[in-house]
N, C-alpha and C positions, 0 to 999 in steps of 0.2 A: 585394424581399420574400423571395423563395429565401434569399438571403443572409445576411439577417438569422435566416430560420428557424434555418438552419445554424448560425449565432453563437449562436442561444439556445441550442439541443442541446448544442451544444459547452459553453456555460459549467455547464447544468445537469449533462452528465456530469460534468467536473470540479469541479463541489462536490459531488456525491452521491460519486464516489468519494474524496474529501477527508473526506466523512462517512461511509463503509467503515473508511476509515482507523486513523479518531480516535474511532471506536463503542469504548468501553471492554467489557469481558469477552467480546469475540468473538476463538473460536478463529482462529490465523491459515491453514487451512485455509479457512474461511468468509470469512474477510477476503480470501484471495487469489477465491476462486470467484466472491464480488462484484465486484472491483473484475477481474476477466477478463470478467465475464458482462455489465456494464456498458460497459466498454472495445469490446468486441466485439459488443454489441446495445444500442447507445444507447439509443434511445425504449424499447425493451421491457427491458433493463434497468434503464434510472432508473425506467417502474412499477413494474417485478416490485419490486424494493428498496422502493420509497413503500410497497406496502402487505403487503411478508413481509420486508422485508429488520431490522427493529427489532420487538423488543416490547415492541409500543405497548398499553399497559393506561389505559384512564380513572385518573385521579388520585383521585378519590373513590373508586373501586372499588380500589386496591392498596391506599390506607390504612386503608382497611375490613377488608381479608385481612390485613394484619400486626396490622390493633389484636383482631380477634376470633379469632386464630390465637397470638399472646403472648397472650393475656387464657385462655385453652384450657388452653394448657401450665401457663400458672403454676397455673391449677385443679388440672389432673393432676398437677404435682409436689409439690404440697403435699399429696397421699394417696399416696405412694410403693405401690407393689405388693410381692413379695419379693425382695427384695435379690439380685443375682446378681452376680458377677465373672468376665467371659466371658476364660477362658485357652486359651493353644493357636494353632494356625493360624486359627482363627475372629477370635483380638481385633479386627486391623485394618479387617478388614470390618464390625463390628458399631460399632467406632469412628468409620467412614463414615457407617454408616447413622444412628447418633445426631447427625451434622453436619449429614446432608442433611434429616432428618426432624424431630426436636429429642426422639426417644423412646429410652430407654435400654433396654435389653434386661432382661426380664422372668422368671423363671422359671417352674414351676408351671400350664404350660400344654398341652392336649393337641389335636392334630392328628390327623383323619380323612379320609382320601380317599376319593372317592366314586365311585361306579363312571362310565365314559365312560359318555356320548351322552344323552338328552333325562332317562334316569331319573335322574340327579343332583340334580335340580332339584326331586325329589318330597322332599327332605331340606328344604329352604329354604320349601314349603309346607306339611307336619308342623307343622315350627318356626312357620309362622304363626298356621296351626291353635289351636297351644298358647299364643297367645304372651298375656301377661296384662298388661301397663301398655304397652310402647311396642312399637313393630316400625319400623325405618329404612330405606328405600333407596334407593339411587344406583346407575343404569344410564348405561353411555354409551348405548349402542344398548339401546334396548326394541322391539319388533316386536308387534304386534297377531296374532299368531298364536297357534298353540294353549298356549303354555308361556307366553308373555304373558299372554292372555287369564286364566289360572289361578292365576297371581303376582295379575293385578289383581282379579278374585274372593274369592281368598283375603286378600286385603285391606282388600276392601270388606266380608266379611263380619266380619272382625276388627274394622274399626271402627264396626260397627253393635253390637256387642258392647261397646263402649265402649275397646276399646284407640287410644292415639293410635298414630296412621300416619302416616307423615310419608314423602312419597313425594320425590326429584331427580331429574330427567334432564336429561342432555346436549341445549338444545335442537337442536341439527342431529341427533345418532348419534339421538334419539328421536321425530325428528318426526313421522315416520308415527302412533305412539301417538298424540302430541300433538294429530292433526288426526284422528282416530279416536274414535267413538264409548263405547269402554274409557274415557277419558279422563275421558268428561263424566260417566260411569259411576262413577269414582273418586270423582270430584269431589262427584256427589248422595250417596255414601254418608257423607260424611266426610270423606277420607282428604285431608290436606294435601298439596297438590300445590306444585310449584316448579320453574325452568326454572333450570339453569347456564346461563350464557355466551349467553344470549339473544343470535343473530344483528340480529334489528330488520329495517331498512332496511340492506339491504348497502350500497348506495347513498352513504346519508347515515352510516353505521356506518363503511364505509371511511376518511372525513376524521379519526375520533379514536381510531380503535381499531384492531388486528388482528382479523380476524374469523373466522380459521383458531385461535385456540386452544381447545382442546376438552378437557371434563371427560373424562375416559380411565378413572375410575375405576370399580371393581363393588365395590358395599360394601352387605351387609344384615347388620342389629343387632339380634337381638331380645333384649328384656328384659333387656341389658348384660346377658346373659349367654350368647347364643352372637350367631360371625359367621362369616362364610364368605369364603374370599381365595382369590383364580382368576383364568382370563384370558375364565370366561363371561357372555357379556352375554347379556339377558334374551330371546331366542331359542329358535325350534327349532334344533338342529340340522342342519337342511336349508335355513337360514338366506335365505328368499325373498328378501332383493333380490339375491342373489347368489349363488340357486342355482346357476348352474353351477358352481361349484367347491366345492361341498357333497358329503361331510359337512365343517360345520367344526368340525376335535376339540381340546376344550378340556379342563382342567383347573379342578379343586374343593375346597379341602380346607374341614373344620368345623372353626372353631378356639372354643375354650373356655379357659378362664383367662383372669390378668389382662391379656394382651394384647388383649383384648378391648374395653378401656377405651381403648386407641391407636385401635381400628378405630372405636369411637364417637365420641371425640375428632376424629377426619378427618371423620366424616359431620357433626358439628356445626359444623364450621370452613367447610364448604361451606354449608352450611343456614343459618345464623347471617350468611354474606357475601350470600344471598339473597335474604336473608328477615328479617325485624325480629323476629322470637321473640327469646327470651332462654334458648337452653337449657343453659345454663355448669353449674345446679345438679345436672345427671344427672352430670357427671365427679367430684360431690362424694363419689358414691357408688364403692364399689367393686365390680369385675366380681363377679358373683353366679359361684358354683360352687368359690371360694378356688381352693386347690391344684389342679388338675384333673389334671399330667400330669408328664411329666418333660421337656417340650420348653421349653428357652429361645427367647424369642420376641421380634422387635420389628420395627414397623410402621417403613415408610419412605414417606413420603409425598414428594410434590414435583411442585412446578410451573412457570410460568415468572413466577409475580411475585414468584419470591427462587430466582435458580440459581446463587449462589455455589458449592453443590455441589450434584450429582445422582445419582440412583441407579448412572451410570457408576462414579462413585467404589468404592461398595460392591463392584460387580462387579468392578473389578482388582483389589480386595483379595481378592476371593475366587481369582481365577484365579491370581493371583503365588501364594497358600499354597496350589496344588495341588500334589501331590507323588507320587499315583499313578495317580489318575482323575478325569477332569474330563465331564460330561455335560451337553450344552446346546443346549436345547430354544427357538427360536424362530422367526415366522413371519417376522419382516422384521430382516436382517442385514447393518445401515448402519452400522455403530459407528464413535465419533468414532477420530483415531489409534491414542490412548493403549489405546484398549480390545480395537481388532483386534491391535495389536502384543504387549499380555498374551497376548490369544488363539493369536497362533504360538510367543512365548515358553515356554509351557505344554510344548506338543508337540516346538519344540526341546529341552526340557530332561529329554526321556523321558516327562514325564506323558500316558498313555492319551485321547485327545480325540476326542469323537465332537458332533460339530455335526449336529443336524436339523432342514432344513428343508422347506418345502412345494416338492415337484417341479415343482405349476406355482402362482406367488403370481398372487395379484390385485390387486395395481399390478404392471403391467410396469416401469414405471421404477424400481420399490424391486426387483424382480427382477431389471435388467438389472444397477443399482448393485451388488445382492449377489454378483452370476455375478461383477464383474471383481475381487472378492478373493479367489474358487476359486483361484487358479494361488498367490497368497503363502498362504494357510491352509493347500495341499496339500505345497509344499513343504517346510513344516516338520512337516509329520506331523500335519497334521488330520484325521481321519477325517469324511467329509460325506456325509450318508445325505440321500436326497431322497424324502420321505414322500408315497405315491402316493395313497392311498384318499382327498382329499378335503386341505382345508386347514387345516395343523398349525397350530392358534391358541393353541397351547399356549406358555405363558413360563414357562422351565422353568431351576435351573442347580443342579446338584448337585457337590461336594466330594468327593472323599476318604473319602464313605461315611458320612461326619460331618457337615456345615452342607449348607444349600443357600438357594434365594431361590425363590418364586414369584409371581404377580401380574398384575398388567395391565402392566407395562412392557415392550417390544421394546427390541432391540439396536440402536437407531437415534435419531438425532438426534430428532427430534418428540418420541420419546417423553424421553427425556435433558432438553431445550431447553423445547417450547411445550406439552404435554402435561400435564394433572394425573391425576398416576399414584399407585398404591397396590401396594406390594407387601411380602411378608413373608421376614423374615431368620428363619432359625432352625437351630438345634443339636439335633439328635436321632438317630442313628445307625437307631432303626425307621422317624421318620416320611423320613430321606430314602432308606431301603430302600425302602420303598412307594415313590416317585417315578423311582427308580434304575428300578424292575419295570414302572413305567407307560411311563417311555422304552425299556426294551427291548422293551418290548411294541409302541410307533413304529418302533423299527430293524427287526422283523420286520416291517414294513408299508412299508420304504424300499427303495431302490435306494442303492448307492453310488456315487460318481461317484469315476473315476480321474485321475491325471494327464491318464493315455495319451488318455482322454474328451475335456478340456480341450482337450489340444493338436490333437483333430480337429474342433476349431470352424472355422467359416469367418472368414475374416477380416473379412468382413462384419458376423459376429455379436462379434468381439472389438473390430471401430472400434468398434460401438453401445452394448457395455458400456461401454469405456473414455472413449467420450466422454459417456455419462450420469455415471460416474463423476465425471469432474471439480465437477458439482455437488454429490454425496452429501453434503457438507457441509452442506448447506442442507434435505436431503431429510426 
């Protein structure tokens, strides 16, 4: 009976890593991490792979996201916004981001940022306040607390008013809401409710599905005509399930113009794959407010039921056209090769590079994975600030003084691979001086980490980086 056990293990390793193998579009990084972590932990390998090693999407639900996600686009491309011709060190990045997205860069847009910490959030309830036909949102994380509780009031009284609300959350990042009293509260007033990515029965969920991909996006639309792009989820920032590493400081901006019509276009592409409405006819319209600004703009969306390309792309177009200062703001710093290897590139080539991140994160293992690329990002001249007062949630990457990105995406596979993320390209020389001032405002709140730092780690602490390492592929 032993014997036989052994002969099954054994043949199931070797077809699972024959199926590592011959998995089409996996980086060979991940292909090697699999077929070592398999190799090396049979049984706990061949599960870990059954159920994270592919993304496994229902067949009904992916052809649902491509048929009402082209049926979207073609809406929005047949009301074109104003025309822009994006020149300069920006093209290639913005030519990324219309691969990975399918939105072409916008002109005529204007960006505001908003002051840190919970008062931010009083700008997105004004707006609700006002808001007069429709109000949209999508939270990964919502939390039943006080800035929660006031998004969800503020919406119930709007649609007692007669505005449609149309509420998404991530079910896992919201569930607290979900099993919360606020909920049923929404729910009597009105407000259309709906669950991304509904986990189910994990159980019975595991056999057909991944059950780790998670809606990542923050997206609110009122009245196609303003939206808000950031890395805050609907929280206080003293953020209760994970108070201890609070404050978590995030980023805000209010964007106006036609890009606007992109951030609505993503809310109904997720709303539309959950929900049987039919709301293709609001993209007929255009973003209310025309010209607003001098900022070209375009949404980049992306997930994992189409990662031909991913927001990574965009970002090495940005770092390869730096050429004096590069600034970049993130909490979790996994990046695939391609993307770490721009990032030393940068710094070998003279370009000014200041990376910050959170002094203590909260995954240890996305923490250990980030420590063991300290020693290649310091030797080419990276500069690494480690932001002490709370955890830097902020997804941040500024240019040259000229373009930058912000959003819900991290430097990291999840967010790259299984994650449906939202973030915003854009050209404006004031709106990334504002962001430029909000990151120096993080470096005066960081420590800087040296060589000399590195090389007085214990070697305790460099086996446990380097050997989490070896999985970051997967992380």
């Amino acid at each position: 009976m032993a014997g036989a056990t052994v002969v099954l293990v054994v043949l199931l390793q070797v077809s699972f890593i024959i199926r590592a193998l011959l998995r089409a579009g996996l980086a060979p990084t991940a292909r090697l991490a699999w077929v070592t972590i398999i190799s090396v932990l049979p049984v706990v390998g061949i599960i870990a792979y059954f159920l994270f090693g592919e993304i496994r999407l229902e067949r009904a639900k992916r052809e649902r996201m491509r048929e009402v996600r082209n049926k979207l686009l073609a809406i929005h491309d047949e009301h074109p916004a104003i025309p822009v011709t994006v020149a300069g060190p920006a093209r290639p990045a913005f030519a990324a981001g219309h691969a990975t997205g399918g939105f072409l860069p916008v002109g005529g847009n204007r960006l505001t940022l908003l002051p840190e910490g919970d008062s931010m959030m009083e700008d997105l309830f004004t707006a609700i306040e006002a808001a007069k036909a429709n109000v949209h949102v999508l939270f990964y994380i919502w939390l039943p607390d006080k800035t929660g509780t006031q998004m969800a009031e503020a919406l119930c009284r709007a649609a007692r008013r007669g505005v449609a609300c149309r509420v998404l959350v991530d079910d896992h990042g919201a569930r607290h809401l979900i099993r919360s009293a606020l909920w049923r509260q929404m729910q009597g007033a009105g407000v259309a409710l709906e669950r991304a990515a509904p986990v189910g029965n994990p159980l019975v969920s595991l056999l057909f599905r991944r059950i780790d991909l998670r809606n990542h996006r923050k997206i609110v639309v009122v009245d196609n005509h303003l939206s808000w792009v950031g890395s805050r989820n609907c929280a206080d920032q003293a953020f209760a399930i994970k108070k201890r590493y609070a404050p978590w400081v995030d980023i805000l901006m209010r964007l106006e113009g036609p890009a606007v019509r992109q951030q609505q276009a993503v809310f109904l592409q997720d709303w539309m794959t959950h929900h049987s409405e039919d709301l293709s006819a609001l993209l007929s319209k255009p973003a209310a407010g025309g010209n607003a600004g001098p900022v070209v703009a375009q949404v980049i969306a992306s997930g994992p039921d189409d990662i031909h390309t991913t927001p990574s792309d965009a970002l090495r177009a940005m770092l390869y056209a730096a050429t004096d200062r590069l600034r970049v703001t993130t909490p979790y710093y996994v990046p695939d090769p391609a993307l770490h290897t721009a990032m030393c590139s940068a710094a070998e080539r003279g370009v000014k590079v200041d990376l910050i991140l959170p002094a203590r994160n909260d995954s240890l293992i996305v923490g250990a994975a980030s420590e063991s690329l300290y020693p290649d990002l310091l030797r080419a001249g990276v500069r690494i600030h480690l932001f002490r007062d709370g955890l830097i949630h902020s997804k941040i990457v500024t240019v040259d003084g000229l373009f930058g990105m912000v959003g819900t995406a991290n430097l990291d596979h999840r967010s790259f691979d299984l994650n449906y993320e939202n973030s915003l390209l854009f050209q404006c020389a004031q709106a990334v001086a504002d962001l430029d001032a909000r990151q120096q405002s993080y470096l005066e709140r960081a420590s800087e980490i040296t060589r000399r730092d590195v090389e007085a780690w214990s070697a305790l602490r460099r086996l446990r980086n380097n050997t989490v390492a070896l999985a970051s592929p997967l992380l």
